[in-house]
C-alpha positions, 0 to 999 in steps of 0.5 A: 039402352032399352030394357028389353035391349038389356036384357037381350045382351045379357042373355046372349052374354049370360050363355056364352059366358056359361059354356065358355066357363064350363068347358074351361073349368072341365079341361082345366080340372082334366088336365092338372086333376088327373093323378089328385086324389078324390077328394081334391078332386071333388073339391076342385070341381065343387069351387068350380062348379059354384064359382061362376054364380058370382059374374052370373049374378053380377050380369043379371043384375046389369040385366035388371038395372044397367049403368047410371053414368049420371044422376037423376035430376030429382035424386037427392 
């Protein structure tokens, strides 16, 4: 695949894949946060909100150096 064909996919996948986690983030928090106390509240909502950096960061990285299936001839 071509870099910059990569790097399209990626960011077409890196924005749905941040909305879609957003919001199911929000409703989960909304639905099982409401009679929790502020603190596990904001605990909640600080895991969630940093947690989506990890798969965002391994697509970024997929953006930057795809998949080898196969080694280089000349890499020893």
């Amino acid at each position: 695949m071509t870099n910059p064909a990569r790097k399209f996919i990626g960011m077409t996948v890196l924005v749905i894949f941040v909305i879609v986690y957003a919001f199911v983030a929000m409703v989960i928090g909304d639905m099982t946060m409401q009679t929790a106390s502020s603190v596990i509240r904001f605990a909640y909502f600080a895991i969630a909100g940093l947690t989506w950096t990890i798969p965002a960061g391994a697509i970024i990285w997929w953006m930057e150096h795809g998949f080898r299936l196969s080694r280089r001839p000349d890499a020893d």
